[in-house]
N, C-alpha and C positions, 0 to 999 in steps of 0.2 A: 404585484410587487415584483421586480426586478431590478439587478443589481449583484455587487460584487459585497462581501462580508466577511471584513480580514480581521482577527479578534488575537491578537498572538502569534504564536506557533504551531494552537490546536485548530482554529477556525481558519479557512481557508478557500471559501467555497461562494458559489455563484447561486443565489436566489431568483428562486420564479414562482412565486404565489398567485394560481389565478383564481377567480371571486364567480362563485355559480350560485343561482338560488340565492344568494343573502349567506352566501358561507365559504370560507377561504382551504383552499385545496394545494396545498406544494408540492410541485414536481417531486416524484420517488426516483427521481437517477440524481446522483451524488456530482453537481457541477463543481469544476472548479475553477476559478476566476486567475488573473492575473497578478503575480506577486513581487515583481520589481517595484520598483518607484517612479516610471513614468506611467506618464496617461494613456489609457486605451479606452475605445469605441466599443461598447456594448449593444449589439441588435438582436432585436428578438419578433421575429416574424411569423406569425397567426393564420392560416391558411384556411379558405372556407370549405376545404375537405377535411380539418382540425389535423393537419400535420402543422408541423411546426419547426421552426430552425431558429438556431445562437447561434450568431455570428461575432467574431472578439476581433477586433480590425478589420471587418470586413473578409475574414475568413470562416467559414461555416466551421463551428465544434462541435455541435450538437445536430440531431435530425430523429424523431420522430412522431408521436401522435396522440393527440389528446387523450386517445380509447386508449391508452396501454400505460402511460407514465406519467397518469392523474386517476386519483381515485374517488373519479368525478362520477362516473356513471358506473353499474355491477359491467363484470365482463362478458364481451357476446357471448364467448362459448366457457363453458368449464368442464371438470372430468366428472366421469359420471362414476359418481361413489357406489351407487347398485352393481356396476356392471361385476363380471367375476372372470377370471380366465376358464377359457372352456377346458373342461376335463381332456378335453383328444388333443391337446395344445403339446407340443411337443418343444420344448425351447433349449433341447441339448442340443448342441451345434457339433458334439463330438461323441461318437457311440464307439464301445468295444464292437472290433471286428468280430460279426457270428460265424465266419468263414473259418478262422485262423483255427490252428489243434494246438493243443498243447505238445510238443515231439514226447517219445516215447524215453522215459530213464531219467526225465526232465528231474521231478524230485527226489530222484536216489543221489544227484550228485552233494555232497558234503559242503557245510559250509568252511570248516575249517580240515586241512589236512596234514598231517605230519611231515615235519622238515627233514627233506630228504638230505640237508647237508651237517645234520646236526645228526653226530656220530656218540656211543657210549664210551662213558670214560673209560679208560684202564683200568682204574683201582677202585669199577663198580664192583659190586658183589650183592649177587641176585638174595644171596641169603640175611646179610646184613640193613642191605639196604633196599630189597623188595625189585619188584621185576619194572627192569630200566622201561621207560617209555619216552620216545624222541617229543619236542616240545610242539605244540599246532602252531601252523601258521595258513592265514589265510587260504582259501582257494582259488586262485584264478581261475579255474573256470565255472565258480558259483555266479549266476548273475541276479539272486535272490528270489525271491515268491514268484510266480508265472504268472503272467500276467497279459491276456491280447490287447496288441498296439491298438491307437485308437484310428479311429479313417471320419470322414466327414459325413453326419449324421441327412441322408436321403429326406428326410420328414422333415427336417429344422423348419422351424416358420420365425426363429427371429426370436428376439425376446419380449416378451409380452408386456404391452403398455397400456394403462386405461384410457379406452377412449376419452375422445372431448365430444360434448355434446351442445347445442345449442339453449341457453341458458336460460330459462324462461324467467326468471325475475328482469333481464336485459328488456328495457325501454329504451330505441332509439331517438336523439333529440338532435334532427337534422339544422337548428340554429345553435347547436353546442359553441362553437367560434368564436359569433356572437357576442361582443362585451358591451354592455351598458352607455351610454352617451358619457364623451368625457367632458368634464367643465374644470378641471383643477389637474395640476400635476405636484405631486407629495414628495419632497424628498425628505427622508428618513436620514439624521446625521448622529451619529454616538460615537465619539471619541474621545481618545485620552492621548492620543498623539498628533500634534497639528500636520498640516500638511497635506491635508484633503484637497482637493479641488476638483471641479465639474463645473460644465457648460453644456452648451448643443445639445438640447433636448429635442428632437424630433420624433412625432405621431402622424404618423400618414397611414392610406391605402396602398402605398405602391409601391410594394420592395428595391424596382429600381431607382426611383428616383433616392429613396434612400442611401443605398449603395453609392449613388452621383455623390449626395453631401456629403458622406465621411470623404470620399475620395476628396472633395474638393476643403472640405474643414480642418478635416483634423493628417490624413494621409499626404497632405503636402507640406505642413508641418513636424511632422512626423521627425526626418532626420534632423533639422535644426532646432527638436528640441532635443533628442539624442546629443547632442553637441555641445548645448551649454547645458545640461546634465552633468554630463563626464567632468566639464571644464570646470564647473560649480564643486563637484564632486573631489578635485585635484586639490582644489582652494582648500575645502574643508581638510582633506587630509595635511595637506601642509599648515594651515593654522593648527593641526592638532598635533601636530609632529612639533611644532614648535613652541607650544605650551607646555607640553610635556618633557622638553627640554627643558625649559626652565624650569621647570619644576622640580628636575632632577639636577638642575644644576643650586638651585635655591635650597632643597635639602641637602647638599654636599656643603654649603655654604654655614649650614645651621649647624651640621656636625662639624666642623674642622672648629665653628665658634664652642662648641659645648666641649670640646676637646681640648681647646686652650682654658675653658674657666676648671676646668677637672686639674688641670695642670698648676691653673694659678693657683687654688685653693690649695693643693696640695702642697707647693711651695710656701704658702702661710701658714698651714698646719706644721710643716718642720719647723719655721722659722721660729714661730710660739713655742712649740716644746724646746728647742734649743736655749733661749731665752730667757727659760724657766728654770733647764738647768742649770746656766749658768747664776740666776739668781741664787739658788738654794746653796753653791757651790761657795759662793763670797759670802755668806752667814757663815 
């Protein structure tokens, strides 16, 4: 199966279902197809080393290979869950220097010291108010806990990754390619919006010649449908610019009439009450 699958705003994406065994397998790379509203050329090219290419107008978007992004066969190699890092593995890439000393008086210096600009008041008095002490203020020249810089660790090997090993449930299957004789081609249509179309269906062995017929079908066509698109595309906006004129001029027209009947009625509601007064008046 191959194809494009626009569902809304959430589906958006390019299908490749391929058929091994009697059992269907979808590409695991997240394609995505083309989402304007003209037509494009979908190729999808099979290679008998099972690589494989999407081409969207005869431009390559996709490339590469049956073993990796189908999970058609186990994969050749995996990691090997036994394995363990070896004890003498060294994977600090950055060591305290063993060389460096600590200098000498290093932790006598204080972290906080007394402000030498901060003077006792006048009207302390050691007896009433206890013996003045100036307020702390940082130390610049504490430069906290000691500590040897680091230097680049002689031993590093890197950081330790589990190997990959050769996979032994892996059965290679040199006709993987390989698809079954075709006698039919299916198209799959589900919509709720018109305006689908397709043609040029081509099944060959020969990428070029492929290549040849978009260029020649659909690639020379190409800008002149681009052109009565756009021109299609003007129409519709102006027929819809002009509907909706009326429309707004048809509602203007509905209110200005409900606006004279609110007027009229109310001009016969006075008129009745006035009417009425006057009858009761001449009794």
């Amino acid at each position: 199966m191959f194809g494009p699958d626009i569902c809304g705003d959430q589906k958006k994406k390019l299908h490749l279902i391929l058929s091994y065994q009697g059992q269907n397998y979808p590409i695991k790379k997240d394609l995505k197809c083309e989402t304007d509203k003209l037509t494009h050329f979908y190729t999808f090219i099979l290679r008998p080393d099972a690589t494989y290419s999407i081409l969207i107008d005869n431009r390559e978007r996709e490339f590469g290979s049956m073993y990796t992004d189908w999970d058609i066969l186990p994969p050749r190699r995996i990691k090997d869950v036994d394995a363990k890092k070896p004890k003498d593995w060294d994977d600090r890439e950055y060591i305290e220097d063993p060389d460096q000393v600590k200098p000498e008086g290093y932790d006598s210096i204080p972290k906080d010291i007394p402000d030498p600009k901060d003077k006792k008041p006048e009207s302390w008095d050691d007896d009433d108010d206890g013996i003045w002490k100036p307020r702390m203020i940082p130390n610049p020249e504490y430069k906290g806990p000691w500590k040897r810089k680091k230097i680049k660790n002689p031993n590093y090997k890197g950081k330790w990754k589990t190997p990959w090993i050769d996979n032994p449930e892996f059965e290679d299957d040199p006709d993987l390619y390989v698809l079954k004789p075709l006698q039919y081609v299916g198209i799959e249509v589900w919509q709720v919006k018109a305006g689908s179309v397709f043609d040029n269906i081509l099944i060959c062995d020969d990428p070029d010649y492929a290549r040849h017929v978009v260029d020649e079908t659909f690639a020379a066509n190409k800008e002149a449908e681009k052109e009565a698109f756009e021109g299609a595309e003007k129409k519709r906006k102006a027929r819809e610019e002009e509907e909706a004129r009326r429309a707004r001029e048809e509602g203007e027209r509905r209110r200005r009439e409900r606006d004279r009947d609110r007027g009229r009625d109310h001009y016969r509601d006075r008129y009745k009450r006035h009417r009425h007064y006057d009858y009761h008046d001449e009794l």
